[in-house]
DONU-325054 format. One line per 10 residues: number of its first residue (from 1); their letters; for each residue x negated, y, z of N, C-alpha, C. Coordinates in nm, 3 decimals, m for minus. Atoms other than C-alpha are relative to their C-alpha. Layout:
N
NUM) a) X:Y:Z:X:Y:Z:X:Y:Z; ...
END
This chain:
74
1) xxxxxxxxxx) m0.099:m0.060:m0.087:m9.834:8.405:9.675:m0.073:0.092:0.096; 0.055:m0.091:m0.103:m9.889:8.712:9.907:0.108:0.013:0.116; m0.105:m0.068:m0.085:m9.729:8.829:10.171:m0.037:0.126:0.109; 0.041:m0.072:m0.088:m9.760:9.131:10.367:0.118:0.094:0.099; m0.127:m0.032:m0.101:m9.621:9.261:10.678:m0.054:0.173:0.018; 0.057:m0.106:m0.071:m9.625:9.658:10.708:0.079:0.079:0.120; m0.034:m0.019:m0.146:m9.594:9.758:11.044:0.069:0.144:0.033; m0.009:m0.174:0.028:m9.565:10.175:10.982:0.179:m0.021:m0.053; m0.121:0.009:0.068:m9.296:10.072:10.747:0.110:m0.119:0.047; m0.063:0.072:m0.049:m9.129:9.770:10.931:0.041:m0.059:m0.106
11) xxxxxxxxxx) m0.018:0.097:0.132:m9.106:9.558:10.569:m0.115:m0.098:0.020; 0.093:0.114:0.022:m9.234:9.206:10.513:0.062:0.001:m0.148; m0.012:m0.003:0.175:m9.282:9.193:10.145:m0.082:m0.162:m0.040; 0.027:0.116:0.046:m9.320:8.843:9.994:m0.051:0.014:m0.126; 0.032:0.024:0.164:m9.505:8.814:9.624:m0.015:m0.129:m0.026; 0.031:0.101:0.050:m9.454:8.515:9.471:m0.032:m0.023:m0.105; 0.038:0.003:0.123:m9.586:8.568:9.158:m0.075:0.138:m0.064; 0.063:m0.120:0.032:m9.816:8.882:8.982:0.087:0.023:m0.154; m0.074:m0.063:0.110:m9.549:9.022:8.730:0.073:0.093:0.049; m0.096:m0.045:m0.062:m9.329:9.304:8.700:0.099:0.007:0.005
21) xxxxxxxxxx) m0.091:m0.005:0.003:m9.076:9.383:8.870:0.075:0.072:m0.099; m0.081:m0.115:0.098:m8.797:9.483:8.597:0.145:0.042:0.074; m0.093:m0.033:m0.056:m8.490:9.467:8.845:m0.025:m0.054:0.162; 0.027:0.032:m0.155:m8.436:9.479:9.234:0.140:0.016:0.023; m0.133:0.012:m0.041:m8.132:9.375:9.417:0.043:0.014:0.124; 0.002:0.073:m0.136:m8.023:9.367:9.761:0.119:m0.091:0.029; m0.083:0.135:m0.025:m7.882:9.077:9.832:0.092:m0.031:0.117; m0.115:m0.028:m0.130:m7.771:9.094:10.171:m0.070:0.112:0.094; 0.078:m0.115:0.003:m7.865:9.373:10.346:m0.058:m0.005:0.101; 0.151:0.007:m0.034:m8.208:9.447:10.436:m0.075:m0.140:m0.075
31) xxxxxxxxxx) 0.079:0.094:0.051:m8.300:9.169:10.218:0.069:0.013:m0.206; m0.032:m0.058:0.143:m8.394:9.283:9.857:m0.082:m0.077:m0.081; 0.066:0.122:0.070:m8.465:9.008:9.599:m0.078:0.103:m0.145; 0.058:m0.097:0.145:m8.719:9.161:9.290:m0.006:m0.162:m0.104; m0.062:0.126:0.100:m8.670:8.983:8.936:m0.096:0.099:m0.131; 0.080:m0.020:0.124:m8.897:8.998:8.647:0.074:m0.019:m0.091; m0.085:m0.054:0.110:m8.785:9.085:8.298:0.070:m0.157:m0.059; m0.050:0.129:0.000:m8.742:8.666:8.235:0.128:m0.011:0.099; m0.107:0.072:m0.087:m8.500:8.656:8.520:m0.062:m0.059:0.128; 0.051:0.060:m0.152:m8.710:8.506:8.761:m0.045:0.094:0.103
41) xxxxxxxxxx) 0.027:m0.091:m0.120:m8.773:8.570:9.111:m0.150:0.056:0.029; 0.141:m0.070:0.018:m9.088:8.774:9.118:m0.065:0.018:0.240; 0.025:m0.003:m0.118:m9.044:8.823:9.527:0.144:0.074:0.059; m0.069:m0.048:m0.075:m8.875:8.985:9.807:m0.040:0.085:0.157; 0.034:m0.139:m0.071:m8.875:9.247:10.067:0.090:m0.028:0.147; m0.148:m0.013:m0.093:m8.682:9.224:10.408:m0.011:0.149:0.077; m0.010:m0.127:m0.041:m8.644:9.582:10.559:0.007:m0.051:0.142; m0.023:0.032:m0.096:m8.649:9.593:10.954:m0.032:m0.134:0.030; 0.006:0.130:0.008:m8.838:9.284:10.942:m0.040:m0.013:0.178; m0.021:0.033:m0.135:m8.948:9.314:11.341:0.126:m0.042:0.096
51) xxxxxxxxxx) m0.139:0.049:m0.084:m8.567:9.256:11.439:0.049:m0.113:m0.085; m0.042:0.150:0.037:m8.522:8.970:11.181:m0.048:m0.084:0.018; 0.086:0.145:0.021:m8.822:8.753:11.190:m0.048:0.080:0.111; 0.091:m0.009:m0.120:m8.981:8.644:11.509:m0.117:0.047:0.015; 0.165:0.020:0.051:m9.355:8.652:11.423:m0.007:0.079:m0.139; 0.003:m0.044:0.169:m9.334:8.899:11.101:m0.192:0.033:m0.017; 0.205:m0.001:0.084:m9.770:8.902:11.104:m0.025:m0.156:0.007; 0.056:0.062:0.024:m9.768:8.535:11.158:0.036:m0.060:m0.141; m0.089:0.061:0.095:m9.758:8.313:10.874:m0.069:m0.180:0.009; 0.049:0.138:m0.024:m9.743:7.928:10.872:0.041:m0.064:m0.114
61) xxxxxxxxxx) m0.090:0.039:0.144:m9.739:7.744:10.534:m0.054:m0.185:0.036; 0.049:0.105:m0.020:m9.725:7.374:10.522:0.059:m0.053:m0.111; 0.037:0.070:0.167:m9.779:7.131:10.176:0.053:m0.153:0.062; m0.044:0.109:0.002:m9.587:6.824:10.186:0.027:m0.118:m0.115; 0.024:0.082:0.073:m9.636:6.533:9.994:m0.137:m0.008:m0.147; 0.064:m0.017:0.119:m9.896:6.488:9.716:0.004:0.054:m0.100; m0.018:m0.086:0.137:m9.754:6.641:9.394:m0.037:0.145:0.094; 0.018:m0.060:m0.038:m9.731:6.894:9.668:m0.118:0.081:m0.019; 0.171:m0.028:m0.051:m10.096:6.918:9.750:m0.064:0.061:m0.120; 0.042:m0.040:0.135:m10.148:6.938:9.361:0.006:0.116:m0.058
71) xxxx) m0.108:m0.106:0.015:m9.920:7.194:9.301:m0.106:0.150:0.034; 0.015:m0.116:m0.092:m10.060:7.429:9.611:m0.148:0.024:m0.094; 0.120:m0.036:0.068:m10.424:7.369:9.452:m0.032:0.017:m0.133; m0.006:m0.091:0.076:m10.372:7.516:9.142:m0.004:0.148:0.017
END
């Protein structure tokens, strides 16, 4: 997973996965879901992310439970 916040452009762009995008949606607006040619969610984009999210450079991830832990360290 990536995530990057650009500041110039006021987008936080989420990657949850390295495939491509074959379709992009916006879902609700300023928030545009991307979808790989399977269907799945490949990531997402929020536009104007300084007036949606508090903290759009911080990021805080937290791993809960064991399978969890397994999971993340893959």
């Amino acid at each position: 997973m990536k995530v990057v916040y650009d500041a110039e452009m006021d987008t936080l762009t989420i990657t949850l996965r390295d495939a491509p995008v074959r379709e992009s949606e916006e879902e609700r607006s300023g928030v545009i879901l991307d979808h790989a040619a399977d269907g799945a969610l490949v990531g997402l984009e929020i536009l104007d992310a300084s007036r949606r999210v508090p903290k759009p450079t911080a990021v805080e991830i937290e791993v809960l439970g064991k399978a969890a832990e397994r999971r993340a360290a893959e």
